[in-house]
N, C-alpha and C positions, 0 to 999 in steps of 0.2 A: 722628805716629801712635805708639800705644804699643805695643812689644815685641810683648804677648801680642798682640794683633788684629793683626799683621803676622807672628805666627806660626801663628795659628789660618787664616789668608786664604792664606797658603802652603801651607798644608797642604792646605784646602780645591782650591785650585789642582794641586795636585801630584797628590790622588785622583785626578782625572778626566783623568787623562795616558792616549792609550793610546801603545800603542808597535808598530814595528812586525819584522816578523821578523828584521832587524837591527840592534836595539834601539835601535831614533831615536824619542824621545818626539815626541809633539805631541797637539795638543786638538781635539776638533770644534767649530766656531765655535757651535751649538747649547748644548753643555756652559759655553764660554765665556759665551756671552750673559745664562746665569742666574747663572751665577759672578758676573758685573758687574752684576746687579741690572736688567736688562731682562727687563720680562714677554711684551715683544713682539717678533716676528724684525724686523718690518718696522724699531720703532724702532733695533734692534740696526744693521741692515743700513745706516741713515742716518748713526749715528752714524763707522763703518768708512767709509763713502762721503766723509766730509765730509773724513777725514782723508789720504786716500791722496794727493791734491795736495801737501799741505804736508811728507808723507813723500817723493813722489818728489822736491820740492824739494830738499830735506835731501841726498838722497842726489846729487842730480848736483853740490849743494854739497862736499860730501866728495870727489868724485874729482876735480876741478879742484886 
C-alpha cells in the first residue's frame, strides 16, 4: 500500500475518533463500518461475527 493512501485512511480513521471525558479515544462501530467500505450494518455485523472465534482463539493462545 502506498504511503499517501495509508496516510489519507489514517487520517480518515482518526477524524471520526470520539473520546471520552478522560480522553480515551475510540469509534462507534457505525462510523467504523463506512470507514471500511460496508454499506450495510447487517453485512458489517457478519463480517465482526465471523471473526470473534479466531480472535478469542488467539487470545487464549497468548496466555498459555
Amino acid at each position: 500500500m502506498k504511503n499517501e493512501l495509508v496516510y489519507t485512511l489514517t487520517e480518515s480513521f482518526e477524524s471520526h475518533a470520539q473520546q471520552t471525558e478522560n480522553g480515551v479515544e475510540y469509534w462507534l462501530a457505525r462510523d467504523v463500518q463506512h470507514l471500511l467500505g460496508y454499506s450495510e450494518w447487517r453485512n458489517f455485523l457478519s463480517a465482526i461475527t465471523k471473526q470473534k472465534q479466531p480472535a478469542k482463539s488467539l487470545n487464549k493462545m497468548s496466555e498459555t
